[in-house]
Structure formats: C-alpha cells, structure tokens
SEFIZA-3560 file (N, C-alpha, C; in Angstrom, 3 decimals):
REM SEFIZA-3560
<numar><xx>86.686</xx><yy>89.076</yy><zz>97.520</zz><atom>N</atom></numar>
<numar><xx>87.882</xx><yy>89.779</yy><zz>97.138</zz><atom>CA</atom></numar>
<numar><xx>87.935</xx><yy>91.147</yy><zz>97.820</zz><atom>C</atom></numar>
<numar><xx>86.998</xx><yy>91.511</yy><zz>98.119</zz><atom>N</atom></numar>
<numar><xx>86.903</xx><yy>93.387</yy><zz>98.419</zz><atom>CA</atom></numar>
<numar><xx>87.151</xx><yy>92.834</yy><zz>99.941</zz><atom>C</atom></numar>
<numar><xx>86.690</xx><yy>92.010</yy><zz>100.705</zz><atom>N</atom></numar>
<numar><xx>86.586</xx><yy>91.885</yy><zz>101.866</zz><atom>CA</atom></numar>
<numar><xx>88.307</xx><yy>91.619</yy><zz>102.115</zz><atom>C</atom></numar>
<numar><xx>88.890</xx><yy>90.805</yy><zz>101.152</zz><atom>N</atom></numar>
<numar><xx>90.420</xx><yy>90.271</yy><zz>101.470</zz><atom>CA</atom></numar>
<numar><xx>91.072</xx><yy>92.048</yy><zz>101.414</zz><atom>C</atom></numar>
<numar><xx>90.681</xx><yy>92.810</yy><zz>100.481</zz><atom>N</atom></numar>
<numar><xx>91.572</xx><yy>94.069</yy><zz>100.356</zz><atom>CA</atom></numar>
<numar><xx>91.124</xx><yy>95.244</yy><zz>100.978</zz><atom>C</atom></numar>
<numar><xx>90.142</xx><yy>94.919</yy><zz>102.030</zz><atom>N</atom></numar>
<numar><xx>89.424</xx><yy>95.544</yy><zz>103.458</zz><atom>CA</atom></numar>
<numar><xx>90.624</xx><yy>95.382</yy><zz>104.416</zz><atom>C</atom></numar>
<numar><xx>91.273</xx><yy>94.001</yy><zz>104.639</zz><atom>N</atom></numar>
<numar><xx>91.590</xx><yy>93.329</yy><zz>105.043</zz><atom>CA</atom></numar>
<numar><xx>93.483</xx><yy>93.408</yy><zz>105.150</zz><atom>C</atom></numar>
<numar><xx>94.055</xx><yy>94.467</yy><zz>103.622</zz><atom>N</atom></numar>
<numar><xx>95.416</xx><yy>94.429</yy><zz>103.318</zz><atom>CA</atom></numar>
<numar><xx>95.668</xx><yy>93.285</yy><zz>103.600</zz><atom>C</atom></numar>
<numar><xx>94.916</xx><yy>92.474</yy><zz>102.884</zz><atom>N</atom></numar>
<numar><xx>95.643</xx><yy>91.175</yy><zz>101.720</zz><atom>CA</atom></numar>
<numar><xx>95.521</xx><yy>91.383</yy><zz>100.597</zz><atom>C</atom></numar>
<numar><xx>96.993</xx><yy>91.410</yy><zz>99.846</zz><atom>N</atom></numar>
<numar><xx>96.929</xx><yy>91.670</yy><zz>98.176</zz><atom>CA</atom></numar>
<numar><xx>96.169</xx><yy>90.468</yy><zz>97.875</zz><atom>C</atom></numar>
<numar><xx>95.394</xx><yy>91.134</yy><zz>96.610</zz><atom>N</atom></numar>
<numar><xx>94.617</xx><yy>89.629</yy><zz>95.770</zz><atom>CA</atom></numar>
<numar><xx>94.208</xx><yy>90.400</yy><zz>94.371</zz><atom>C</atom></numar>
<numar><xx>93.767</xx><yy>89.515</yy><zz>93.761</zz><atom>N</atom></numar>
<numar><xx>93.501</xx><yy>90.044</yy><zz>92.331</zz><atom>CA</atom></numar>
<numar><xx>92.750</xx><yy>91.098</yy><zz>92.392</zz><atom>C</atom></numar>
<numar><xx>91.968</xx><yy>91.775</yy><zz>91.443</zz><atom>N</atom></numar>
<numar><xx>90.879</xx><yy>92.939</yy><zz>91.584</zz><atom>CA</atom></numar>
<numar><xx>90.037</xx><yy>92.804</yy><zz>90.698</zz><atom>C</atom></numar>
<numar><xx>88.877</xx><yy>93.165</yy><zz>90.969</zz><atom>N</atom></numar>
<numar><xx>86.916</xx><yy>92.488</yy><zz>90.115</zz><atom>CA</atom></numar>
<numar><xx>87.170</xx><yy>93.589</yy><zz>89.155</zz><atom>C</atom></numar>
<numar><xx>86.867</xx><yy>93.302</yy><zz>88.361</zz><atom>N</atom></numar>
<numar><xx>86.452</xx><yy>94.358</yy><zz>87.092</zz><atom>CA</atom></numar>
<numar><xx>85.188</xx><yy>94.457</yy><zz>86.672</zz><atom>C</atom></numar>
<numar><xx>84.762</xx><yy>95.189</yy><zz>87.380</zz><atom>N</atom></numar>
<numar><xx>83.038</xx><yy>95.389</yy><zz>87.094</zz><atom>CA</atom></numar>
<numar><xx>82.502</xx><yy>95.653</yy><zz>85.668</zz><atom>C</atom></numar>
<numar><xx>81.064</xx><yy>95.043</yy><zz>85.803</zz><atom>N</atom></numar>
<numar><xx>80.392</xx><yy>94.940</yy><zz>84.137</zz><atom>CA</atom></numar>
<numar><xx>79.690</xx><yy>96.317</yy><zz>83.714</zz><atom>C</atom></numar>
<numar><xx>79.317</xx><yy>96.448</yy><zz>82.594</zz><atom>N</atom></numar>
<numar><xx>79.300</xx><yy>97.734</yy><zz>81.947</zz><atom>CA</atom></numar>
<numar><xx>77.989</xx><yy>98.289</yy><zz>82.883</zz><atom>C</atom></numar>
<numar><xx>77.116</xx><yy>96.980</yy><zz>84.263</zz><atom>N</atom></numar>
<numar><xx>75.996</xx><yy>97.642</yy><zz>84.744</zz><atom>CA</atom></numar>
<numar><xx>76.873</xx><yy>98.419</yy><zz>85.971</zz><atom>C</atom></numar>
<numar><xx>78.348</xx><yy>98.251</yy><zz>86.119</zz><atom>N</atom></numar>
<numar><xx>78.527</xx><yy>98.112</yy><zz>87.576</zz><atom>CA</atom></numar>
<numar><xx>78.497</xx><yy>96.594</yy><zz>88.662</zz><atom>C</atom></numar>
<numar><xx>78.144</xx><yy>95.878</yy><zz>88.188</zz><atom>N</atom></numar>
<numar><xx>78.658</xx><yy>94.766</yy><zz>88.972</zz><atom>CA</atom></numar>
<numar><xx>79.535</xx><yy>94.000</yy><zz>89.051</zz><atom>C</atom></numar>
<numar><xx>80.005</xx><yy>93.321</yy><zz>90.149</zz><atom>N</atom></numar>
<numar><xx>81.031</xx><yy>92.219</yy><zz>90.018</zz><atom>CA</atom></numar>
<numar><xx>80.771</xx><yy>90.745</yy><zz>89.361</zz><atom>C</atom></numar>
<numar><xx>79.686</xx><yy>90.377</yy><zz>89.787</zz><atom>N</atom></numar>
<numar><xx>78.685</xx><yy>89.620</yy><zz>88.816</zz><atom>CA</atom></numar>
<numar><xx>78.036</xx><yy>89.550</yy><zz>87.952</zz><atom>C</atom></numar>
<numar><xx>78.582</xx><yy>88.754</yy><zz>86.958</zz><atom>N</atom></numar>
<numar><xx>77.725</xx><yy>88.741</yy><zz>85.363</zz><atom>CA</atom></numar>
<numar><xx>77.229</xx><yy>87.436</yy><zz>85.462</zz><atom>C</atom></numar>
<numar><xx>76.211</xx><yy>86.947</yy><zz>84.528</zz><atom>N</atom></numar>
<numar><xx>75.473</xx><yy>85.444</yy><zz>83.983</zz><atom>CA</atom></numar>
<numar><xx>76.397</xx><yy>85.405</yy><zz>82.622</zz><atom>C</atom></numar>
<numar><xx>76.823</xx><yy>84.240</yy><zz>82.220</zz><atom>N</atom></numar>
<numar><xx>76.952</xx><yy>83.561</yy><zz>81.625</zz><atom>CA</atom></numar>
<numar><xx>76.415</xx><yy>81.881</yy><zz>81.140</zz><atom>C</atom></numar>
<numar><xx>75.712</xx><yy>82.140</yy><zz>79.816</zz><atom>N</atom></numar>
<numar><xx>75.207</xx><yy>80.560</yy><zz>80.030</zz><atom>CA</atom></numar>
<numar><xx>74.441</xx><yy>80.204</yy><zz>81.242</zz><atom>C</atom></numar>
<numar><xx>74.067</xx><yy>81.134</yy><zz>81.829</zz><atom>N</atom></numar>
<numar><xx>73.024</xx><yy>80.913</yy><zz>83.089</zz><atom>CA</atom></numar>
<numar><xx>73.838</xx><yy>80.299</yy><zz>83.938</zz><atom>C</atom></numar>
<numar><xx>75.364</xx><yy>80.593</yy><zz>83.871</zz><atom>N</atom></numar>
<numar><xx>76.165</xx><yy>80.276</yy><zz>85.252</zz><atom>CA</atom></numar>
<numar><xx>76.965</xx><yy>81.699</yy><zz>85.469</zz><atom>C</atom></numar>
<numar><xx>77.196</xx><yy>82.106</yy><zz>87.065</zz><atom>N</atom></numar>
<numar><xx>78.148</xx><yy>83.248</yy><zz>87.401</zz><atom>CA</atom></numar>
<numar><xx>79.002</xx><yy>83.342</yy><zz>87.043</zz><atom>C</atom></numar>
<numar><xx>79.462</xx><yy>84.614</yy><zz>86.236</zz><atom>N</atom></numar>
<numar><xx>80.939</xx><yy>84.729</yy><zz>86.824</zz><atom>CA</atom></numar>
<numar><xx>81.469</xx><yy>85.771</yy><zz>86.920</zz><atom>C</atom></numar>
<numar><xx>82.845</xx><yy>86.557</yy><zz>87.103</zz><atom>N</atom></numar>
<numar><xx>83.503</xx><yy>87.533</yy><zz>87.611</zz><atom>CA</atom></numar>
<numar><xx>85.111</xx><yy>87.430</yy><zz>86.802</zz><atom>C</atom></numar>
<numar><xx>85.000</xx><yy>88.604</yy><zz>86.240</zz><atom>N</atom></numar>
<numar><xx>86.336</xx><yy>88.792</yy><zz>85.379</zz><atom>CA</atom></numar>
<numar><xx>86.938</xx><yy>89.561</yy><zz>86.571</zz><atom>C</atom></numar>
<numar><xx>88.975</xx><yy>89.334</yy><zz>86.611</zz><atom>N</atom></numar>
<numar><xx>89.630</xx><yy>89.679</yy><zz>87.393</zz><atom>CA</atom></numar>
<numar><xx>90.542</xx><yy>90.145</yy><zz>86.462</zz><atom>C</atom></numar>
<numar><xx>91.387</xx><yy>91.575</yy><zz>87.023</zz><atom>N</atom></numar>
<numar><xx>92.371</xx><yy>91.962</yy><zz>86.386</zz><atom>CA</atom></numar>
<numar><xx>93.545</xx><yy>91.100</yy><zz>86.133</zz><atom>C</atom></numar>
<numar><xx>94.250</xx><yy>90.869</yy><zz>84.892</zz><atom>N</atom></numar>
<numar><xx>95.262</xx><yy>90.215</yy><zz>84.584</zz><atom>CA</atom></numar>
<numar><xx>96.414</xx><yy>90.543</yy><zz>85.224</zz><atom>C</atom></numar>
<numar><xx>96.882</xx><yy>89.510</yy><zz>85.726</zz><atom>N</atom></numar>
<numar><xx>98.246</xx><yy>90.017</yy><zz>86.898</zz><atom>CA</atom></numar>
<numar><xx>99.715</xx><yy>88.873</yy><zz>85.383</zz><atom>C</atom></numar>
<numar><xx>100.416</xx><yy>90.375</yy><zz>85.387</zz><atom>N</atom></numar>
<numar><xx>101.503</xx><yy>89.835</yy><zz>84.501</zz><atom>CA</atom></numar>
<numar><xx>102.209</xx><yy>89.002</yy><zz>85.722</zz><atom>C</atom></numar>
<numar><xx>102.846</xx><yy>87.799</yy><zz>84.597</zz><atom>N</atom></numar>
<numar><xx>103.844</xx><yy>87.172</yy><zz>85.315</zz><atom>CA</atom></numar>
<numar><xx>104.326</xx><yy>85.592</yy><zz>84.666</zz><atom>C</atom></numar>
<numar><xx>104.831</xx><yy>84.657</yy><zz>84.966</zz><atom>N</atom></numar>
<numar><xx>104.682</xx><yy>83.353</yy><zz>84.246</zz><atom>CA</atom></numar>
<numar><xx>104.585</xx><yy>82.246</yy><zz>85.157</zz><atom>C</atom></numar>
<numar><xx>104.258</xx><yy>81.112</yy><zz>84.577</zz><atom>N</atom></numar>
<numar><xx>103.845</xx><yy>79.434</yy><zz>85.074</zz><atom>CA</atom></numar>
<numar><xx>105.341</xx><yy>78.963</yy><zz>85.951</zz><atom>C</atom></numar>
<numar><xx>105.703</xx><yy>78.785</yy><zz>87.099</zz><atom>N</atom></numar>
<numar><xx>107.023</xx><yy>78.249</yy><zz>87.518</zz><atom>CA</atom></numar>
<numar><xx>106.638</xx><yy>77.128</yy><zz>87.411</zz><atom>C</atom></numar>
<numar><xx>107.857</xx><yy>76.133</yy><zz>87.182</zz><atom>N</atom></numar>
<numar><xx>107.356</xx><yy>74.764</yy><zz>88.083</zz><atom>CA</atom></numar>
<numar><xx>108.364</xx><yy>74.672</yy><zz>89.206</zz><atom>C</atom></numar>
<numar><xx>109.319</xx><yy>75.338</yy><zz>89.241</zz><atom>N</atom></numar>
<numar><xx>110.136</xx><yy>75.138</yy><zz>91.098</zz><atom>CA</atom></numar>
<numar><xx>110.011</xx><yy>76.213</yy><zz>91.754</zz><atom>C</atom></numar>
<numar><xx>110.273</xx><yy>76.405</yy><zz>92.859</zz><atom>N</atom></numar>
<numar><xx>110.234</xx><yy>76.867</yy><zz>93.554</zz><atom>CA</atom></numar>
<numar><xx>111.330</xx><yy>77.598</yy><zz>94.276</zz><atom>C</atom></numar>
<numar><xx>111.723</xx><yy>78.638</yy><zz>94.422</zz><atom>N</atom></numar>
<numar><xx>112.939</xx><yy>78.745</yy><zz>95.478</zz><atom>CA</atom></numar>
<numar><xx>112.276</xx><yy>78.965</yy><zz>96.890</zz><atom>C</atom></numar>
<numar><xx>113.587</xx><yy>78.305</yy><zz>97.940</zz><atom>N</atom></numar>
<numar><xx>113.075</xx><yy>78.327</yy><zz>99.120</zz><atom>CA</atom></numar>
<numar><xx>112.507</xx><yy>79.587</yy><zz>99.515</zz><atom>C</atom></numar>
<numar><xx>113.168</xx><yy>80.856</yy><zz>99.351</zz><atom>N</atom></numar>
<numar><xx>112.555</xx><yy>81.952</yy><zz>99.400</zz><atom>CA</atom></numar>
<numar><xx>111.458</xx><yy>82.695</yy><zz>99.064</zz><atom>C</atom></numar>
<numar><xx>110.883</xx><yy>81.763</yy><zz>97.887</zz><atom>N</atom></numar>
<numar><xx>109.451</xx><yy>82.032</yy><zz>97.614</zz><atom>CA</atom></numar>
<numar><xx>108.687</xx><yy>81.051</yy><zz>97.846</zz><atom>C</atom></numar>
<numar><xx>108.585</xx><yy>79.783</yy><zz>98.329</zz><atom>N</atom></numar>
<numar><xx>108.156</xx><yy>79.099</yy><zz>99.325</zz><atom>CA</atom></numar>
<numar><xx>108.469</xx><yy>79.567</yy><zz>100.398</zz><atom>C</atom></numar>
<numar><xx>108.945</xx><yy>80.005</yy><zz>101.367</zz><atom>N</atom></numar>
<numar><xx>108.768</xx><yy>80.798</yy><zz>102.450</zz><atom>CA</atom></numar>
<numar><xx>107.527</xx><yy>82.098</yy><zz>102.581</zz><atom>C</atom></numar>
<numar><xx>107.966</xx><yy>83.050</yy><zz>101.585</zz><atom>N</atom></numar>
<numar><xx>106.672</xx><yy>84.353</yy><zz>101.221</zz><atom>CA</atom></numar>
<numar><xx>105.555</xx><yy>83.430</yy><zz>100.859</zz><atom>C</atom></numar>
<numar><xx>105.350</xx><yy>82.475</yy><zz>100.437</zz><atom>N</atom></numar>
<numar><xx>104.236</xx><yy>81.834</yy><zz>100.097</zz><atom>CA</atom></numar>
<numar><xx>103.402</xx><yy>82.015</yy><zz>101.817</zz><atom>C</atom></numar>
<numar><xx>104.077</xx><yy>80.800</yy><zz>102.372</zz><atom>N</atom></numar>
<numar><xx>103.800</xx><yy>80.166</yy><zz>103.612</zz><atom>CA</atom></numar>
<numar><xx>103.407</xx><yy>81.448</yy><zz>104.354</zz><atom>C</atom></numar>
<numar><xx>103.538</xx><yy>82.490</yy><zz>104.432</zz><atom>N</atom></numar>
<numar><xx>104.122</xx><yy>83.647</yy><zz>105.227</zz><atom>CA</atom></numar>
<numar><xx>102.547</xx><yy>84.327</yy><zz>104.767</zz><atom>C</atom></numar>
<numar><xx>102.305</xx><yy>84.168</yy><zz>103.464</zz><atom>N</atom></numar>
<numar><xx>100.979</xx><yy>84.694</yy><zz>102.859</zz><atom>CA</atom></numar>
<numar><xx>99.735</xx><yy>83.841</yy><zz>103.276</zz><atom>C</atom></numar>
<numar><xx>100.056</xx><yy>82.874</yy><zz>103.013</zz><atom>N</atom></numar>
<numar><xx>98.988</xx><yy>81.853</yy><zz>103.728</zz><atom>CA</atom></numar>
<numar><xx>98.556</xx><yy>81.874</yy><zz>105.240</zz><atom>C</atom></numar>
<numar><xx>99.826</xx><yy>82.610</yy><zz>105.978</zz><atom>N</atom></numar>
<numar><xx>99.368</xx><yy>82.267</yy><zz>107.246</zz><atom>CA</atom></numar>
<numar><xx>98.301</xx><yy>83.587</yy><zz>107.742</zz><atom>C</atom></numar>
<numar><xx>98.984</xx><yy>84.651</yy><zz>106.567</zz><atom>N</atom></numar>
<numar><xx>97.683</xx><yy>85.870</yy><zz>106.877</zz><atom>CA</atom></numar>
<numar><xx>96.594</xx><yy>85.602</yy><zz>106.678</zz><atom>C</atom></numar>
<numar><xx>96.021</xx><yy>84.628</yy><zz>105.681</zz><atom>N</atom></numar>
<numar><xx>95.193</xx><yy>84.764</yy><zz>104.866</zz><atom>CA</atom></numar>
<numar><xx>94.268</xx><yy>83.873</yy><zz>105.894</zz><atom>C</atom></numar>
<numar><xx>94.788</xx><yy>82.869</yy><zz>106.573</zz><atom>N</atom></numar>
<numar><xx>93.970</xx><yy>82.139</yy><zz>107.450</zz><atom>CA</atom></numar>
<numar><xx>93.859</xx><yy>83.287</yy><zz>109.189</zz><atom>C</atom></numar>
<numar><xx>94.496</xx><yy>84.530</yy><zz>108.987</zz><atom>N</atom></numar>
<numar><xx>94.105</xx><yy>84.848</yy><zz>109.854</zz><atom>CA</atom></numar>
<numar><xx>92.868</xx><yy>86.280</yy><zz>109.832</zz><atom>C</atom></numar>
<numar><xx>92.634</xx><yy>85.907</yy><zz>108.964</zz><atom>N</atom></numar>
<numar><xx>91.138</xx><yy>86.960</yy><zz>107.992</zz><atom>CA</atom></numar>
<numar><xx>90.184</xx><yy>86.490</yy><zz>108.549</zz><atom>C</atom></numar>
<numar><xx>89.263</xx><yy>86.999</yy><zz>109.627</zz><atom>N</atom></numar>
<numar><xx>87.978</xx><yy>86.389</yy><zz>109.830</zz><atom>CA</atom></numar>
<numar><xx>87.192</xx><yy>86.109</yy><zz>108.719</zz><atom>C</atom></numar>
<numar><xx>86.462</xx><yy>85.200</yy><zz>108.736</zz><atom>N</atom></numar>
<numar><xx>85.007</xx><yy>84.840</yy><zz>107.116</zz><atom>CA</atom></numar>
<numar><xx>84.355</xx><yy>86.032</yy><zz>107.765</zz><atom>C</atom></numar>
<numar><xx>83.216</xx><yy>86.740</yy><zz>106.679</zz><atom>N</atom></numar>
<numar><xx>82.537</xx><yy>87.610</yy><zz>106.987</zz><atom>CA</atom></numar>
<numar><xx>81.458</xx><yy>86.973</yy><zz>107.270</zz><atom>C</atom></numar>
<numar><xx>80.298</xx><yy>87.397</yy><zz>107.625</zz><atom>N</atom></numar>
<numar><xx>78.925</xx><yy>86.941</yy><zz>108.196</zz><atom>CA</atom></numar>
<numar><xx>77.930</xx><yy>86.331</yy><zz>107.052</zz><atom>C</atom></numar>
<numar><xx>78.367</xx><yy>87.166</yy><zz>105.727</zz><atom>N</atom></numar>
<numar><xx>77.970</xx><yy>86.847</yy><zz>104.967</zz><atom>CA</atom></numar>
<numar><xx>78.020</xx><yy>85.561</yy><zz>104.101</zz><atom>C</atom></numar>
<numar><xx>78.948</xx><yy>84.766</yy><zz>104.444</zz><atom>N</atom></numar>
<numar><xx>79.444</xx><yy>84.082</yy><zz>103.577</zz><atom>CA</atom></numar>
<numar><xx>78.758</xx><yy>82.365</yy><zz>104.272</zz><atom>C</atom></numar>
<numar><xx>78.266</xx><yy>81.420</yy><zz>103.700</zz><atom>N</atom></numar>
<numar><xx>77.277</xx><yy>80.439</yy><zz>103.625</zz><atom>CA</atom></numar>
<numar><xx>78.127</xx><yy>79.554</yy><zz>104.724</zz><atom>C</atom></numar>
<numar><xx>77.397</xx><yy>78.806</yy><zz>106.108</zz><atom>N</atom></numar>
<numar><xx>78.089</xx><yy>78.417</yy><zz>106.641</zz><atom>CA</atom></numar>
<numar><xx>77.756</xx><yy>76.583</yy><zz>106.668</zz><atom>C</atom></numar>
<numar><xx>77.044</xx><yy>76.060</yy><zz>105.513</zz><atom>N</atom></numar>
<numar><xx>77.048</xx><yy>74.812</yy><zz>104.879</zz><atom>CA</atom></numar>
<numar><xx>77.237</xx><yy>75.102</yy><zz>103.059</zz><atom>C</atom></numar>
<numar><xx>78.579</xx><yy>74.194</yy><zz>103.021</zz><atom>N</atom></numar>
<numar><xx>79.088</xx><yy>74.352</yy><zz>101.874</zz><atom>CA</atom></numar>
<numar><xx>77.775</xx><yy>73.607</yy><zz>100.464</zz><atom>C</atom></numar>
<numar><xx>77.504</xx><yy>74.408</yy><zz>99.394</zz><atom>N</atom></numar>
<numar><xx>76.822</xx><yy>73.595</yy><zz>98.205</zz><atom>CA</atom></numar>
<numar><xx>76.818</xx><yy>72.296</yy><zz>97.763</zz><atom>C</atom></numar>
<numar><xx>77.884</xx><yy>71.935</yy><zz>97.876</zz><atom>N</atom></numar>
<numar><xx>77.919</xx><yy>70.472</yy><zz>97.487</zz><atom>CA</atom></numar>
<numar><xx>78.361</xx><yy>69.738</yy><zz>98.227</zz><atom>C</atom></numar>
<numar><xx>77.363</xx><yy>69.646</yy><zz>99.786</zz><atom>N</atom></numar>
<numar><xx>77.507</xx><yy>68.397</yy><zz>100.712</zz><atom>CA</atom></numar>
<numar><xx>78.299</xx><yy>68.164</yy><zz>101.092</zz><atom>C</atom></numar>
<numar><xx>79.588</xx><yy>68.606</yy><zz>101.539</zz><atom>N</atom></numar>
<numar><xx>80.797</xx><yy>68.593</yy><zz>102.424</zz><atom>CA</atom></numar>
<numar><xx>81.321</xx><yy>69.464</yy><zz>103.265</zz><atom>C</atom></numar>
<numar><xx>80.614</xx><yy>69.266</yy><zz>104.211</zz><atom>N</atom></numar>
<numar><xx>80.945</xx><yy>70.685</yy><zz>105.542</zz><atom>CA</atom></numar>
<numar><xx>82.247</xx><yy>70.617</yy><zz>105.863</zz><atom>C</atom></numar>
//
C-alpha cells in the first residue's frame, strides 16, 4: 500500500497497531486494518465509472512490483 501511494495511486491507508506496525497476528494469522472509505455496494455501473475504473487499472498495471515482493507465488501457481 505505501509503495502504491509512493507511487500517486490512491488506495486505502494501514492503520498502524498501538506497537507502530502495519502488521498484527491474529489467531496466529496476519493481518492489517485499513481506514474505512465511506461509500455504498453498486450493482451497475455507469459507463462513466466503468471508464475511471479502466483508466485506474491501467495505472495500476503501470506501477513497477518492488524488489521486495516474492517472485514465486505461495500457493503453487506462478
């Protein structure tokens, strides 16, 4: 997420834990609380926001991956 808004791509924002991290354990699995973005569930679409969609997507694939990030996926499907 920090890397997407390095990047000026809007995206949600981490809300760090009372140590300072973006990462907490839960149940001995990760996770990461994100700020609540007001808004509601559509189910259609107008062409115009299917367009800004498409328009967002095409930035988003033009974000290099950082170095950091695992280049064989966890569960066996490269």
């Amino acid at each position: 997420m920090k890397h997407l808004e390095k990047n000026d791509f809007q995206t949600s924002r981490i809300v760090r834990n009372s140590a300072g991290q973006t990462v907490s354990s839960w149940n001995g699995k990760p996770l990461m609380i994100k700020q609540f973005i007001d808004g509601k569930v559509m189910d259609d679409f107008s062409p115009l926001l299917i367009e800004f969609a498409g328009k967002e997507l095409a930035k988003l694939h033009k974000i290099i991956a950082p170095d950091y990030l695992p280049k064989k996926l966890g569960y066996g499907i490269e």
